[in-house]
C-alpha positions as CSV (number, residue, x, y, z in Angstrom):
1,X,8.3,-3.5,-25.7
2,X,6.7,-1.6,-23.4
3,X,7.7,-2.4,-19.1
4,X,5.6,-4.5,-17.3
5,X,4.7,-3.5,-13.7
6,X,2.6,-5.3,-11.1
7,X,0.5,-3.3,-8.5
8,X,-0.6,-5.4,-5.7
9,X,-3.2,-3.4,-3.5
10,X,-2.7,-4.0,-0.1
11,X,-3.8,-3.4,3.9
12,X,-1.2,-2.7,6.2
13,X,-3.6,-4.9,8.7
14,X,-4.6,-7.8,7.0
15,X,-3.0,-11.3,7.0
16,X,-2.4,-11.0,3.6
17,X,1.3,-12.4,3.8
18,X,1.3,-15.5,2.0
19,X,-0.7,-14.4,-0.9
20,X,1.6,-11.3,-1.7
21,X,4.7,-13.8,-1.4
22,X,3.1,-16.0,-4.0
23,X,2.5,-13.4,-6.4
24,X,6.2,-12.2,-6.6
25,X,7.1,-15.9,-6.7
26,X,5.0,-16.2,-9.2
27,X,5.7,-13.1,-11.6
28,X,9.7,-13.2,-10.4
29,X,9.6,-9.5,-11.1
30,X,13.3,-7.8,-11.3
31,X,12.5,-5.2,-8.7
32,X,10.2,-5.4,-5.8
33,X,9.1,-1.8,-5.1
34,X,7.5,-0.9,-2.0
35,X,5.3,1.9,-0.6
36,X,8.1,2.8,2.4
37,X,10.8,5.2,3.1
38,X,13.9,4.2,4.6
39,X,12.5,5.1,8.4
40,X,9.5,2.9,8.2
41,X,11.1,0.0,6.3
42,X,14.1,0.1,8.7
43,X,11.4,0.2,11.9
44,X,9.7,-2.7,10.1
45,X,13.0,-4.5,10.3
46,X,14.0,-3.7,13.5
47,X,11.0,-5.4,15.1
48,X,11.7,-8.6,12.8
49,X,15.4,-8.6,13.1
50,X,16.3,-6.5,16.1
51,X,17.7,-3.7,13.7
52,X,17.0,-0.1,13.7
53,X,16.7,2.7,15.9
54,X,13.6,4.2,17.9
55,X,11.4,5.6,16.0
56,X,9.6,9.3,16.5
57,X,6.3,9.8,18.6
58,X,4.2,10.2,15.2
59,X,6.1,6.9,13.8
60,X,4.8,5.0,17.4
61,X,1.5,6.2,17.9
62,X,0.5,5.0,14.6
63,X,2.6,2.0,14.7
64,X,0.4,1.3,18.0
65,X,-2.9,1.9,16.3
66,X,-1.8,0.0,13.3
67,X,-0.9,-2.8,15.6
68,X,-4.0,-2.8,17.8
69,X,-6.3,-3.2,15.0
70,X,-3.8,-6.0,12.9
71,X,-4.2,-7.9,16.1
72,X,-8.2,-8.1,15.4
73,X,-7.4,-9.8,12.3
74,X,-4.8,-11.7,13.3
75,X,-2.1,-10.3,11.8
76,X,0.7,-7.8,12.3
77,X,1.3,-4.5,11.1
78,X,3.4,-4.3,8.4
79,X,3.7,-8.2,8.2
80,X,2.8,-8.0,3.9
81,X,6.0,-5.2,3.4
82,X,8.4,-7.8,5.3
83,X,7.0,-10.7,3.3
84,X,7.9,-8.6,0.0
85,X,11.2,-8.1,0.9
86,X,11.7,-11.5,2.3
87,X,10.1,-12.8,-1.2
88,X,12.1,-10.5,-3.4
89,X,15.4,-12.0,-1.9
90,X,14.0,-15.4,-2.6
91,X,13.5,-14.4,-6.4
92,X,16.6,-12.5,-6.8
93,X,15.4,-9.6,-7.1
94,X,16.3,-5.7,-5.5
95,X,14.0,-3.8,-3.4
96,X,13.3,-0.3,-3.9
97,X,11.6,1.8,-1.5
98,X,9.3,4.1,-3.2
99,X,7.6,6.7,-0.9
100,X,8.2,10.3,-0.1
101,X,9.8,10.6,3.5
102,X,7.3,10.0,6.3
103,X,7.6,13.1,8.6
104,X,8.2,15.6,5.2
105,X,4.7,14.6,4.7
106,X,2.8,14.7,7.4
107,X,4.1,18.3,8.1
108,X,3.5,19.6,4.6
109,X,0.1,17.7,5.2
110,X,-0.6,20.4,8.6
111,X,0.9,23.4,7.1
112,X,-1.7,22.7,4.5
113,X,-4.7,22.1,6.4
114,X,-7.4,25.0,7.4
115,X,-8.2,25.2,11.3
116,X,-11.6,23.0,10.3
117,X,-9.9,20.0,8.6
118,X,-7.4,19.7,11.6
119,X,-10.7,19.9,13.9
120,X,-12.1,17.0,11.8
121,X,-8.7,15.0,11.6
122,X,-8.7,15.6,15.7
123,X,-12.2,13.8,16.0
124,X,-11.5,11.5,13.1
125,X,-7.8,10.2,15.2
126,X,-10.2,10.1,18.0
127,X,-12.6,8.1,17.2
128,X,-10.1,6.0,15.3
129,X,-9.0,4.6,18.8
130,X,-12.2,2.7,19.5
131,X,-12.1,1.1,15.9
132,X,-13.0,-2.4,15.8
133,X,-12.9,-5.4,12.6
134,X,-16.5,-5.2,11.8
135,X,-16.5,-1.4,11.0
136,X,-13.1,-1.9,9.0
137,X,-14.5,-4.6,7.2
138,X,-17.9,-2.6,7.0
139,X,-15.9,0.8,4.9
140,X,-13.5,-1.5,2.9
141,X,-16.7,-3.2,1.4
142,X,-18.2,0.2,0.6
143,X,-14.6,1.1,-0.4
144,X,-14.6,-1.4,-3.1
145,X,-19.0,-1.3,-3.8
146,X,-17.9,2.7,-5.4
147,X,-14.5,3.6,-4.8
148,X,-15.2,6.7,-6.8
149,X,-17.8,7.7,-4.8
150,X,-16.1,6.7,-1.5
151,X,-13.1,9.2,-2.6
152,X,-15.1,11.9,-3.3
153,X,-16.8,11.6,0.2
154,X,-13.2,11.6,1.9
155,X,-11.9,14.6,-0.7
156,X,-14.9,16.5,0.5
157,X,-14.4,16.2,4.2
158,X,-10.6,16.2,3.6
159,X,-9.2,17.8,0.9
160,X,-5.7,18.6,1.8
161,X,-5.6,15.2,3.2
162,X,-6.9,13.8,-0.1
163,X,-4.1,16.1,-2.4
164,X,-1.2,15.2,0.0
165,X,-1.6,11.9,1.2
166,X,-3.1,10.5,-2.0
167,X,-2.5,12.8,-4.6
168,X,1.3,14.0,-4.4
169,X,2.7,10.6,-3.5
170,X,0.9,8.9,-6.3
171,X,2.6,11.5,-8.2
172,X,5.8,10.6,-6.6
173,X,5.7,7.2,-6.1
174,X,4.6,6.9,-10.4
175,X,7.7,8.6,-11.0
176,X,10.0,6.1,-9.0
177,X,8.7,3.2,-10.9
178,X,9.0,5.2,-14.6
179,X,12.4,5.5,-13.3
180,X,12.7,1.9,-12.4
181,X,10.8,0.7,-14.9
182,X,13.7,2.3,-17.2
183,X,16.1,-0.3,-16.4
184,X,13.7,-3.3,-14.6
185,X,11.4,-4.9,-17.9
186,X,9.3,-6.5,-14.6
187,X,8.7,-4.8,-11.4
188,X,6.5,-5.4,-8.5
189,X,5.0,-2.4,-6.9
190,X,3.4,-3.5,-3.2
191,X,0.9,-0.3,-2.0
192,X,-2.2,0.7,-0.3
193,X,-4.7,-0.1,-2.2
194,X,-6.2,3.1,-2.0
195,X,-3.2,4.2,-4.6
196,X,-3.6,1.5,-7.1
197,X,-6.8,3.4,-9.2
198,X,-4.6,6.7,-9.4
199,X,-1.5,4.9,-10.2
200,X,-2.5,2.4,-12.9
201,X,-3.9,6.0,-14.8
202,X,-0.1,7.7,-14.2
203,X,1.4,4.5,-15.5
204,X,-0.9,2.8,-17.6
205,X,0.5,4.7,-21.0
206,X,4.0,4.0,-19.9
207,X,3.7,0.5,-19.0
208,X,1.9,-2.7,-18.9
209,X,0.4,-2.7,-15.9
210,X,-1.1,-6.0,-13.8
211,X,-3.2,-4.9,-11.0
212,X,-4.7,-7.4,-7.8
213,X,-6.3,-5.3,-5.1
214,X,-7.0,-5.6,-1.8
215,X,-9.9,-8.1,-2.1
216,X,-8.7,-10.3,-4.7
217,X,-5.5,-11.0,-2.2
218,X,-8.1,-11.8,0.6
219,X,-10.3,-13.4,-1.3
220,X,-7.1,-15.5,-3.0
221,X,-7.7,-19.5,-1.6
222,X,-4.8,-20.7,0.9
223,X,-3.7,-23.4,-2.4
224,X,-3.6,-20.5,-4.6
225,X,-1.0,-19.1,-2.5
226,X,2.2,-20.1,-4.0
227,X,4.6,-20.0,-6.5
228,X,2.8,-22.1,-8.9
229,X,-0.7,-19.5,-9.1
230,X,-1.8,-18.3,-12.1
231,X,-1.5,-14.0,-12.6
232,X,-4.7,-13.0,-14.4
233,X,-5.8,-9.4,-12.6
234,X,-4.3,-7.1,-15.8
235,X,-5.8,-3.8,-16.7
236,X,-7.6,-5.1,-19.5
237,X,-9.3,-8.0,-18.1
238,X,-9.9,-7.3,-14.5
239,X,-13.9,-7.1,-14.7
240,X,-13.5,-3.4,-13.7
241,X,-11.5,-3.2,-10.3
242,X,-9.1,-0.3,-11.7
């Protein structure tokens, strides 16, 4: 019998919480398997819990824009990674961290880019300051409207963004939970939901794979939200949001 594994497509901004929570209370996975190294899971904890050491410029200056715009939607940065570790303890079950090391990255991500990406990443960062909800809101609807034709916009303008960002740690992050998978028959995999399209194609031979994105945890009622709901976003029958 093939491994079951459960991609839940989040926003690292969105007071999404209680709806992540209830799905691994729900599918009591083995392993809860999330989209952080060891840096930005143990920076996550060290606001919660007063562990951890400082973390580098990079680390705070997106922590800070992260922050600003969680604030918008009344949430906290991070707050859905924290509830899936909190939840997996609650279940029983180990955590896993699953992606490549933050810093390793973002410097193979500048070595790769030509002088006119990094020009476009520079006013792109800029003008990422002066975000606000509605235009958020405003690109995650056309995200989910055509997400293939939303990614091949952001591959044109970025492509080395595209291959390392999106690309290599799908690659990376598929292989973790093969590996998991291995020894775990049920795993819960919390990630951007910009990852959950390519992954469910890496893993979708190897396992069975159970998919929520982004908008079905948003759009999830508050009495849906707990350990009694009902998990019925699988590959096979999820009206197309693969």
């Amino acid at each position: 019998m093939k491994p079951r594994i459960v991609l839940v497509g989040v926003g690292h901004v969105f007071d999404i919480k209680s709806a992540v929570k209830g799905i691994i209370h729900q599918t009591r996975p083995e392993v809860v398997a999330l989209e952080l190294d060891s840096l930005r899971f143990n920076s996550l904890l060290s606001k919660e819990r007063g562990k951890g050491g400082p973390a580098p410029l990079v680390y705070r200056l997106l922590a800070k824009f992260q922050r600003d715009l969680a604030e918008q939607f009344g949430s906290e940065a991070g707050s859905e990674m924290l509830a899936a570790a909190d939840a997996a303890g609650e279940v029983g079950a180990r955590v896993a961290l699953i992606d490549m090391e933050a810093a390793a990255v973002f410097a193979r991500m500048t070595k790769a880019m030509p002088l006119r990406e990094k020009m476009l990443m520079m006013i792109g960062v800029v003008m990422a300051l002066f975000t606000r909800k509605a235009t958020v809101e405003k690109e995650l609807d056309r995200f989910m409207s055509n997400e293939e034709k939303f990614m091949a916009e952001v591959q044109k303008a970025y492509p080395s963004v595209v291959k390392v960002l999106i690309d290599e740690r799908n690659e990376f992050m598929a292989k973790k939970l093969k590996a998991i998978s291995s020894t775990s028959q049920v795993t819960v995999a919390v990630l951007g939901d910009g990852h959950v399209s390519g992954m469910t194609r890496m893993l979708s031979e190897f396992a069975e794979v159970d998919v929520w994105r982004l908008k079905d945890l948003q759009n999830m009622p508050p009495s849906a939200r707990n350990s009694e709901m009902t998990l019925s976003f699988t590959v096979s029958s999820s009206n197309g949001k693969t």
